[in-house]
Structures are given as structure tokens and as C-alpha cells.
N, C-alpha and C positions, 0 to 999 in steps of 0.2 A: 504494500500500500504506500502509495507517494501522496503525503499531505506537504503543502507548503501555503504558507500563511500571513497576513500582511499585519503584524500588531501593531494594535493602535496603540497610541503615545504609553507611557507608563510613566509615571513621576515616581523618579526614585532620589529625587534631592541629590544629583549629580555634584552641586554646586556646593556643594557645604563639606565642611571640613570630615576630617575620615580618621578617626584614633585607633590605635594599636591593635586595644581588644575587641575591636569589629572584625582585623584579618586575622586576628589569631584567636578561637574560642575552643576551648576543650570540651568537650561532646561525646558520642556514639556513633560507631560505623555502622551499615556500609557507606554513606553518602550525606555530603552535609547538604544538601541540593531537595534529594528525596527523602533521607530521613530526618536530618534535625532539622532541615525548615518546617516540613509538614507538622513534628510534636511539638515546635512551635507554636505554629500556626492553630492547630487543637489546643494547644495550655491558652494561648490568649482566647477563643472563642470561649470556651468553659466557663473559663471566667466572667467573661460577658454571657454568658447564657444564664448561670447562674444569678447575676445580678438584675436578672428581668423581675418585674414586678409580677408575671404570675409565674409559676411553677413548672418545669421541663418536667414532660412524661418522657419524652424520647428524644434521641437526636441519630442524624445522619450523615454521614461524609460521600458526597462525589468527587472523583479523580477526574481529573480529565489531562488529555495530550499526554507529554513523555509522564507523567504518573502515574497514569494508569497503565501504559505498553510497557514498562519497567517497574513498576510500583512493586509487585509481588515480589522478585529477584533484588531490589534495594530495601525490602521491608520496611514500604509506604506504610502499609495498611496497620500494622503491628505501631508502626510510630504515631499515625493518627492515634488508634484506640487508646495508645498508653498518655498521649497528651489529653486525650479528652478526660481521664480518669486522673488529671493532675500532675502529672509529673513532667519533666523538662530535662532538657541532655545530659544536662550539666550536674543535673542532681540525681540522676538516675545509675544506680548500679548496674552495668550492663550484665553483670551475673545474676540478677535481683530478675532480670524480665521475664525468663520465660513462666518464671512460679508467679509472677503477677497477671500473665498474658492469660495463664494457664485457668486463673480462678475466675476473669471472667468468660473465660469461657464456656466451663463447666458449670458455672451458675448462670451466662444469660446475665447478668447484671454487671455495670459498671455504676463505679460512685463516679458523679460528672465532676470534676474540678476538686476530687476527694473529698464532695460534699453531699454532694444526694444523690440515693443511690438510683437508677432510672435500667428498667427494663435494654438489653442491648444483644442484637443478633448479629453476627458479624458480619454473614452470608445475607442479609437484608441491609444492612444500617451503612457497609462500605463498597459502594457503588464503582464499579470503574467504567469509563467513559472512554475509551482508547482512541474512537475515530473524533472525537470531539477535541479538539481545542479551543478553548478561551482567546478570543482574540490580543488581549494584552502581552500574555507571557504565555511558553509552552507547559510551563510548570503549574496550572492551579488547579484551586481543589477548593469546593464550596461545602460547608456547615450549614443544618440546618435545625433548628432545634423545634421539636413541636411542643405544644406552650397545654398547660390545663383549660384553658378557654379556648382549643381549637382553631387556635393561629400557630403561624410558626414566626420564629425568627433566626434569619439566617447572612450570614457574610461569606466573603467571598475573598481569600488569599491568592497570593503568588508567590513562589519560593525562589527566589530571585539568582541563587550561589551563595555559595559558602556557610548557608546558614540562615541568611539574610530574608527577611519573608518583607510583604507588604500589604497590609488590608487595602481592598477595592473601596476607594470612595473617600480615604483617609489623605491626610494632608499629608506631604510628605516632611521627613524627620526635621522640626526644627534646624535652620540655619542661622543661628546666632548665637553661635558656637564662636566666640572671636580668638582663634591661635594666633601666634606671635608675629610665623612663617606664613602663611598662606601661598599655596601653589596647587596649580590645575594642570603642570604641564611637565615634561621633561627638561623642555627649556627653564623654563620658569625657577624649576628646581636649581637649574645649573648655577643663573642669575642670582637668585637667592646665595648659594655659596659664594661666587665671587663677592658678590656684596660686604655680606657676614664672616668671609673667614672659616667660615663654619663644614665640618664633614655633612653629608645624606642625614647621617646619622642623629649627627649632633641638632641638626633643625628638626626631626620628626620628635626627638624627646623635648626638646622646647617648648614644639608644639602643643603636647600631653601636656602641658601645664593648663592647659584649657579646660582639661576636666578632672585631674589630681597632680596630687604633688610629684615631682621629680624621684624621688627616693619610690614610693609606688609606681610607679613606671614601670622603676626598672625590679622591683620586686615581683609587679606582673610578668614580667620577660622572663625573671628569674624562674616565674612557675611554668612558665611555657616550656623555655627549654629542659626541664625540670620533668615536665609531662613528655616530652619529645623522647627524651634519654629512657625514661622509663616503659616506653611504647617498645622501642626498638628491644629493649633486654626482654620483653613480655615474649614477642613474637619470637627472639631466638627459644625461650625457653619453651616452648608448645609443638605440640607436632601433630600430627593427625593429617585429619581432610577436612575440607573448610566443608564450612556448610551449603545447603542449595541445589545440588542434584548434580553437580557439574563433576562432582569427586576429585576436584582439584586437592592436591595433597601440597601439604606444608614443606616448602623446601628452609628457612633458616637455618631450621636447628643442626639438619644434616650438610646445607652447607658449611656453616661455621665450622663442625668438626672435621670437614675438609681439609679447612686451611691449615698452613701450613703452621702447628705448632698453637694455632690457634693465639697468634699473635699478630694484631693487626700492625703491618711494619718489615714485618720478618725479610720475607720475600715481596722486593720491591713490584716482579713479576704480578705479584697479586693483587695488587690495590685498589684497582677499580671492581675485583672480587667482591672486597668487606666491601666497598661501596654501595657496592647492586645486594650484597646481605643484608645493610642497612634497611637499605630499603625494601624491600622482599619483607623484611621482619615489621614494618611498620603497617603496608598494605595488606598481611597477610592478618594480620590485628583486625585492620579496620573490616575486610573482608568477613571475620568472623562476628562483627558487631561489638567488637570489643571498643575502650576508651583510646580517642585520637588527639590529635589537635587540628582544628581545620587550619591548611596553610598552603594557598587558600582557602583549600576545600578538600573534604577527604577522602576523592578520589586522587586527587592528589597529594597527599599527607604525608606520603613516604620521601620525597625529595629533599625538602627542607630540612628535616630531620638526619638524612644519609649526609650533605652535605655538612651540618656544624659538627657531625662525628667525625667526618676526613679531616676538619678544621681539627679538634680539639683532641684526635686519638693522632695525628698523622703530621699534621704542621707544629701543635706547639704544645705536646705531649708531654714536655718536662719545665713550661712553665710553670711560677706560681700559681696556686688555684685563682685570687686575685689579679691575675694578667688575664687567666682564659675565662675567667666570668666576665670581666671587662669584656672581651673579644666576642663572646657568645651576645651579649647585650647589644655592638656595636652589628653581630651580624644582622640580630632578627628587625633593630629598629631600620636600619639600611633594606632589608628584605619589605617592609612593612611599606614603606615609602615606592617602591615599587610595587608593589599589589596596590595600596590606593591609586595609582595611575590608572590603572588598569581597571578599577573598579568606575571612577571617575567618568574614563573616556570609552569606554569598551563596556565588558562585561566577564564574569568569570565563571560563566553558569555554563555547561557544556550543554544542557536544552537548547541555548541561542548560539553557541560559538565553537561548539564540537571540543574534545579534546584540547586543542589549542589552549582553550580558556580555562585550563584546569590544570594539565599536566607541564601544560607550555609555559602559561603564566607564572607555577610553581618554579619553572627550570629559569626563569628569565628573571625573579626575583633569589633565587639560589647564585645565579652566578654574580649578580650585582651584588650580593651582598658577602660572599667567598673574596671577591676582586677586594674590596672595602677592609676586611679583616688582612690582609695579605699586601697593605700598604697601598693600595689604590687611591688614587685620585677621583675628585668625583665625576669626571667626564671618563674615565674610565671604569667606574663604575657604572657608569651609564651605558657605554660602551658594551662591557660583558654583560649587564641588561638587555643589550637590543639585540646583538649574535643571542643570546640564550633563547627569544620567543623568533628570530627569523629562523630559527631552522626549527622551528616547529611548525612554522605556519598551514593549513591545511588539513591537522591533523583534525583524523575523524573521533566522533566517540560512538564506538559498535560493537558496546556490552555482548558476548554472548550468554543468553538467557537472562539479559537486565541484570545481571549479576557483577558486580564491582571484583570480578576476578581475573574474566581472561575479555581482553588483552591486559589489563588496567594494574596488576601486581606488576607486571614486569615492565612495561610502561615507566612505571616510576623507576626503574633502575636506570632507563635509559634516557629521563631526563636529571638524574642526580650526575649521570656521568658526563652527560650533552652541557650543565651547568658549571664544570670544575675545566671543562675544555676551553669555554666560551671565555672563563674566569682568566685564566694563563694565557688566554690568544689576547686578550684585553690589555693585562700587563705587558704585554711585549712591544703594545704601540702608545704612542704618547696623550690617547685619548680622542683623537683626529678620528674621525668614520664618515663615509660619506650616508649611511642610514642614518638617522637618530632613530631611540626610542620610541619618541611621538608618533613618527611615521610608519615603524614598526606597528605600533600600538592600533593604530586607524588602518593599516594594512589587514592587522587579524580579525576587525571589526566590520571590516566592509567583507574578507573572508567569511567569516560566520554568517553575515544577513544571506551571500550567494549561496553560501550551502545547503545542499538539499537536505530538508527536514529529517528523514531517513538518515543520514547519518549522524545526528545530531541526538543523542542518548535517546534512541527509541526501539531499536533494536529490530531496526527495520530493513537494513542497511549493511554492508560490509562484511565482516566477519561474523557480526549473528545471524547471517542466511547463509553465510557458504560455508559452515561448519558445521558439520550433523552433531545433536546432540547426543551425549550416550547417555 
């Protein structure tokens, strides 16, 4: 089926400022697209459903466009029900779901917002809509909740990337948000530095002053890369088969005991090995629904993460702890700064921009922020930014089975490694390119609108039709 579709405008408050913990939120896999936007999306409805002046008997969720062609395989439906029933990514034990999934199931009843408890059928109440798209985004999904006086009331989301949802009708996010720095552009950024004196870096934490202090900035970071580290040791230590029908089997644990010695270092021959283990160990997490960090999204989550471990196991291994916490800080704000571009002037949802917008964007903020740790300048950091998303350009997203496995695990190895390349080809020139970022950036933008829907996470396309399932 070839759907292609004209969306009308969508106010996503382009124009206003973009902090840290918007590109970086620690969550549940498989998808921060399909699943933490949609539980989301359900914890804020609840809440408003709840707070109607007469009383929910029922409620219902429609999927419509790539959430319901993929919705099953990303476990939409599972994240709708568990946000309708109160809970949220962030606070939710991903080992905790299946016994909470499990009790409303077997009873028929969810509490709506963890507060009343309302009749709930699963196979009735979560509707998928696959030939239907919503004309604004490919991602939404409509609530509707039916009321004790035989009305209903109902809103209507979009899960926009990485997390990020938007109610239909709602104003978009306040913009008087006034940062120190303001920039909308690659250039912009650059100007800004010459101006200021200042690294990528150092103006996105300035920024953050806009909504806390300096010191929690960088204690946010600290949890980040904190949560990053912890992912990646989770997945070496697990093995199995992921879940989903695909019987994709866990490779980390058996590669690491591969290497050589099991010492990342050893054998120079190997490095790009731990690299692609890195990340193998962080998708193969998210894959199982386990805890991520979107960065920017966690189908892409594995990159960022593969790359500050090359930083931090492979560059400056026998620094103080204080020099490589410094360095880890200086990578993700530098990485941060490039994802908001990207968010800004583009998009990062792989529904509108294909893989590009996910995997690419990961690898283009990886290498700008790798260049940045490793003595970079900030036109060369911009630089190993704009090489890291031009050779992505193009790239499709064609989940086979909607599922966040294949191609999408090893994907990420191959933009941690396309990101530490772009980083060193950066360092070697004086920051001079005839690309910019910007242009890059509107390249993979105008990219995304040409491409056909089908390849665009629906699994309509690509490699999920010309690979027979087993």
C-alpha cells in the first residue's frame, strides 16, 4: 500500500528556545516516537479525563498512520493502556509492566489516571486505523473518553520524535523562555562563538540558565551519561532473544567475550568492534523495552552512548575522573546543540524523515560532539556535524515486523562508527567545508517530505516486504 500525504501546518513552536532535557529524557524502549510519546500522550488525556465534571465509564484509543502499521511491533498499544492507567516512562519500571499489563487484562478493568477504576477491553477500546492518516503528522492517535451522561470527550495527539507529543488545538509551548545565547541556525551558532569567545558547549549551558541553575545542568548530564553507561553494561550482561516473533538473538554479551582479552584497547585491530558492542548492547536494551535514554530518540539511542564510551574507555582512559566528567559534560551539551538544530529546522521523527532523522541525526550530533571533546574548534565541530548527517542522507526507516530490531540494532553500530570517522576527517581540516550544517540540515528535510511514505517507519517498504518472516 502506497499512502502519501500532504500535512497541514502543525505548530510545534519551532521558534523558541530548546533545553537539554527535551533531547535527552530517560524513558522505555522500543521507541520514543511510538512508545513514550503515545504513554505520554495517554498520562496527559487521563488526567484531563478525569478532571471532567461528570464521571468516565469508558475510554478508547485510535491509532492511526505509522501507529497503527507498526504500533503492535513498537508496543503502541501496551504504552497507550499503561498511560491511560497512570503511569509515565520515566517513572515506570520496565520490569514492573508486564504484571501491571497483565492485571488489566485479566480483570477487564483499568484505574484511568490511577484513579477510577472504568471497565476496559483491549481488543475493543484500542483501535488501529492503518490506512488512515491524520492529516497533520503521521504519528497520531485520538482518546476518547465516554462521560456518565452519554457524551464523550475526546482529544486528539501527535507524537512528534523523541518523545515529544502535541495536543491538536493546543497553543504551542510557550516562547518566552528568554536564554542568554539564542540561535536558530548553524551559522548563527558559529557567530554566536566568534562573538562570545565561547565553545558549542559552553553557550548551550549558559543557555540552561533559563530554566535552572548551572550546577543542575550539569548534574542533569551527569544522570544522563550516568543512565547511558548503565544501559550499555545492562545489555552486555543479558542474552537471550529479544522479544517479538523475529527471534532475533542477543549478540553483546557473546561478542564482548570475543574480544580480545576482553579489554577494550588491547588490540588496536578491534576498536571499532567495542564500538559496534557498545552499541548492539544499548539497542538490544531498548529493543527488549528495557530503560534508555532518548538521544535523540530511541531508535536511535545506541550511538551516543557507543560514542562517549570510545571517548572515555579509548581516548582518555587514564584521566582524572574530574577531567572525563568534565569531557562527558562538554560532549552531550555540544551533542545537545546539534539535535536542537535539527529539531528546530527539520524534524527527528522517522514517520516524516525516515531513518535519516533518527539514526543520522544521532551520528551527526555524535560526531560534532566527539570533534568538540578531542580539541575541536567550533567550525569544526560543525564541520564533523555536517559529514556525520551527509552520508546519511536518504536513509530509509523499514522496521521489519514494526519491530525496533532489524535493521535498526545494527544501524546504530554503523552510525557510532560513520560518527568517530566524520569526527577525525573534521580534525584534519581547518574547519573550511564547502557544505554547512544548515544546508545539510534542509537537504535531509526536503529529503524526508520527497520520500515515499512506505519507507518512512511503516513497514510498508524496503526491507519489511523483501524479507520473509520466520
Amino acid at each position: 500500500m502506497h499512502v502519501d500525504i500532504a500535512p497541514a501546518p502543525l505548530d510545534r513552536g519551532a521558534a523558541r528556545p530548546i533545553s537539554v532535557a527535551e533531547l535527552f529524557t530517560i524513558g522505555i524502549g522500543p521507541s520514543s516516537s511510538h512508545t513514550v510519546g503515545p504513554m505520554r500522550a495517554a498520562f496527559d488525556f487521563a488526567q484531563r479525563a478525569v478532571a471532567q465534571t461528570q464521571a468516565v465509564t469508558g475510554v478508547r484509543c485510535d491509532l492511526y498512520g505509522s501507529l497503527a502499521l507498526t504500533g503492535r511491533g513498537h508496543a503502541t498499544d501496551t504504552a497507550a493502556i499503561l498511560g491511560l492507567a497512570g503511569w509515565e516512562p520515566e517513572r515506570l519500571d520496565p520490569d514492573a509492566a508486564p504484571e501491571l499489563l497483565a492485571g488489566i487484562r485479566d480483570t477487564s478493568k483499568l484505574a484511568l489516571a490511577g484513579k477510577r477504576m472504568i471497565p476496559f477491553a483491549e481488543a475493543a477500546d484500542i483501535v488501529f486505523h492503518p490506512r488512515d492518516f491524520l492529516p497533520e503528522h503521521p504519528n497520531g492517535l485520538t482518546f476518547t473518553a465516554r462521560l456518565a451522561d452519554g457524551t464523550g470527550y475526546a482529544e486528539t495527539y501527535f507524537s512528534i520524535g523523541g518523545g515529544a507529543i502535541l495536543r491538536k488545538g493546543a497553543p504551542a509551548m510557550a516562547q518566552n523562555v528568554a536564554v542568554r545565547h539564542p540561535f536558530t541556525s548553524g551559522a548563527e551558532l558559529l557567530a554566536l562563538g566568534d562573538i562570545t569567545g565561547l565553545t558549542i558547549a559552553e553557550i548551550v549551558r549558559a543557555n540552561e540558565e533559563a530554566w535552572r541553575e548551572p550546577e543542575e545542568a550539569d548534574a542533569f548530564l551527569d544522570a544522563v551519561r550516568d543512565a547511558m553507561s548503565d544501559c550499555i553494561d545492562r545489555g552486555i550482561a543479558q542474552d537471550g532473544v529479544l522479544p517479538g516473533g523475529l527471534r532475533v538473538r542477543r549478540r553483546a554479551r557473546a561478542l564482548e567475550q570475543a574480544l580480545t582479552g576482553n579489554t577494550p584497547g588491547r588490540n588496536p585491530a578491534e576498536v571499532f568492534e567495542w564500538v559496534s558492542l557498545w552499541a548492539l548492547a544499548v539497542n538490544e536494551e531498548n529493543a527488549a523495552g528495557g530503560r534508555v535514554v532518548t538521544a535523540p530518540t530511541n531508535g536511535a539511542a545506541g550511538v551516543l552512548p557507543a560514542v562517549l564510551r570510545f571517548y572515555e574507555t579509548l581516548v582518555v582512559p587514564t584521566k582524572p575522573p574530574a577531567v572525563r566528567q568534565a569531557g562527558a559534560r562538554r560532549f552531550l551539551y555540544t551533542a545537545a546543540a546539534i539535535g536542537m538544530l535539527y529539531k528546530k529546522r527539520a524534524s527527528i521523527s522517522a514517520a516524516e524523515m525516515g531513518c535519516q532523522g533518527e539514526v543520522g541525526v544521532a551520528c551527526s550530533m555524535a560526531a560534532g560532539a566527539l570533534a568538540a571533546v578531542l580539541g575541536g574548534s567550533n567550525r569544526q565541530v560543525e564541520n564533523a556535524a555536517e559529514i556525520g548527517m551527509e552520508h546519511n542522507l536518504g536513509l530509509t526507516c523499514d522496521p521489519i515486523g514494526g519491530l525496533v530490531q532489524i535493521p535498526c540494532i545494527e544501524r546504530n553500530t554503523m552510525g557510532a562508527v560513520k560518527a568517530i570517522n566524520a569526527a577525525y576527517l573534521a580534525l584534519r581540516g581547518d574547519g573550511s567545508h564547502v557544505v554547512s550544517l544548515d544546508a545539510v540540515i534542509e537537504t535531509m528535510r526536503q529529503t524526508g517530505e520527497d520520500m515515499r511514505t512506505q519507507y518512512k517507519e511503516t513497514s510498508l517498504g524496503g526491507l519489511a516486504v523483501n524479507v520473509v518472516e520466520c
